[in-house]
N, C-alpha and C positions, 0 to 999 in steps of 0.2 A: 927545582933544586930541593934537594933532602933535607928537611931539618931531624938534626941528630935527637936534639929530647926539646920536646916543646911541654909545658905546661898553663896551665889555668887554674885559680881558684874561686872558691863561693865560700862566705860567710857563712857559718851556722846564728839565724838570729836565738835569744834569747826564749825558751817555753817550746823549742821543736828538740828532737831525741834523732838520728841519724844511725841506722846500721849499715852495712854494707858486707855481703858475702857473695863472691865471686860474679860481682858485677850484676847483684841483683839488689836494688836498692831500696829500704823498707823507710819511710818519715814520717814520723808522729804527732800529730800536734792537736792546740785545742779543737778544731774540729772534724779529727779524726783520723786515719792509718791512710796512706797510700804505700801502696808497692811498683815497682816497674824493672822489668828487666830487660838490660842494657848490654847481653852479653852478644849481640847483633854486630856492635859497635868497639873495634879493638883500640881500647884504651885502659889504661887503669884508673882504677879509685882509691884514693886514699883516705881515711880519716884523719885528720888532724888534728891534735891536742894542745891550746896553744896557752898560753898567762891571758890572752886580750880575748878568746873564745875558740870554739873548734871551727874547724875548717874542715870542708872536701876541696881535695886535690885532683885533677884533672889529668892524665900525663899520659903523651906518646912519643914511642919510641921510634928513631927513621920515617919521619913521617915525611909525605909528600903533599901537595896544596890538596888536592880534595882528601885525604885522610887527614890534615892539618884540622878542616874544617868541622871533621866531627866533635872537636873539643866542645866548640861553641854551640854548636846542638844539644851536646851530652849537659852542657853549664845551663840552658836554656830548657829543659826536659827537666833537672831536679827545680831550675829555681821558680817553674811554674805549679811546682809540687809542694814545695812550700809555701808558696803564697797559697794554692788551694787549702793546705791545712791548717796556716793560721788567718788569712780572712777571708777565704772562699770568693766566688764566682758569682756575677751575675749578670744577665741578659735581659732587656727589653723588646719585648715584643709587642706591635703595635699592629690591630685591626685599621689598613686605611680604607675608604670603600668612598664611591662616590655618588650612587644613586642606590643600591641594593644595601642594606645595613647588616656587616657580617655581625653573627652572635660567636660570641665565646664563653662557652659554658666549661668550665672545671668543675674537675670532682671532689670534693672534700675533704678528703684524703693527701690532696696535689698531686698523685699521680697518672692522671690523666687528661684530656683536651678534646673537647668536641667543637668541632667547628660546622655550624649550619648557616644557612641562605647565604653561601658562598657565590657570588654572579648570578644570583636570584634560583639556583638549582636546588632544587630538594632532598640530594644524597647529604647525607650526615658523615662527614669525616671524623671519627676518631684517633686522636696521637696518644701512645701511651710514654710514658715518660720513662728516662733509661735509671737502672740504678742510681739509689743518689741524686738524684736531678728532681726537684719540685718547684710545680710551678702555683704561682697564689696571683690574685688579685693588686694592681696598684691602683690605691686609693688614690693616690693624685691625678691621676690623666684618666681620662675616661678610654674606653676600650685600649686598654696596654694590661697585656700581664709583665710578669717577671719570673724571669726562670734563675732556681739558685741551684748552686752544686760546688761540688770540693773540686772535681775533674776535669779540666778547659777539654779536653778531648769528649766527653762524654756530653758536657752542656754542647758544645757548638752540633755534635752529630744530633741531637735530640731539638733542637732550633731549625735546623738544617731542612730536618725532617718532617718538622711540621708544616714549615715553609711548603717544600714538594708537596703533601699529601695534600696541600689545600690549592696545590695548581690544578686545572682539568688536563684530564689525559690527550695526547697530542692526535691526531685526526690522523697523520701520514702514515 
């Protein structure tokens, strides 16, 4: 069944700045700029100016259940945007090993990862880290880094990947 106009809202918190033009959406915050564009997905955006704060508005037109559901996608894509720009991302990553002792060397910088005596093998894997994504040292646990970033898309693909590059290549 059709819903004639469906809408959604999100809060704007407090220290973020929101533009929006033609379903490309620019958010600001303490640490730092993200953009995304949403014009994939037929809804509109509004900004909203309110006495209690701004709002974005969410809204479709005759929509049907799977175009219903892009709302909560569209609501779910900024409000992971906002949380990356006002308290960012972070990941645990943890060397387990049970006879061979993997090394994890970083590079100084944080952008990059070398992993050696992977399964007692001698190739040296390098991960370089994606935009924005630096990974440092946790003082507390022994072999675990941490990977921070603004970008849940861009931390999980760069974790992802180092996961893979430290697998051995498959025999079949």
């Amino acid at each position: 069944m059709l819903a004639i106009y469906k809408e959604m809202e999100l809060e704007i918190p407090a220290g973020v700045t929101v533009e929006i033009n033609a379903r490309i959406i620019t958010i600001k915050g303490p640490r730092g700029e993200l953009k995304k564009d949403l014009r994939h997905i037929a809804l509109d955006l509004r900004l909203v100016k309110g006495p209690k704060g701004d709002k974005i508005k969410f809204i479709v037109w005759h929509a049907g259940r799977r175009h219903a559901a892009c709302l909560r996608t569209a609501q779910a894509i900024v409000n992971n945007m906002i949380k990356g720009v006002t308290l960012g991302y972070q990941y645990k990553m943890r060397a387990v090993y049970n006879h061979f002792p993997i090394n994890l060397i970083l590079a100084p910088d944080g952008k990059s990862l070398e992993i050696r005596n992977f399964l007692g093998e001698k190739r040296v894997r390098h991960v370089k880290m994606a935009e924005g994504v630096v990974i440092k040292d946790d003082k507390n646990q022994k072999d675990q880094v941490l990977v921070e970033g603004v970008r849940t898309f861009l931390l999980t693909r760069t974790t992802s990947s180092s996961c893979r590059r430290a697998l051995p290549a498959s025999t079949t």
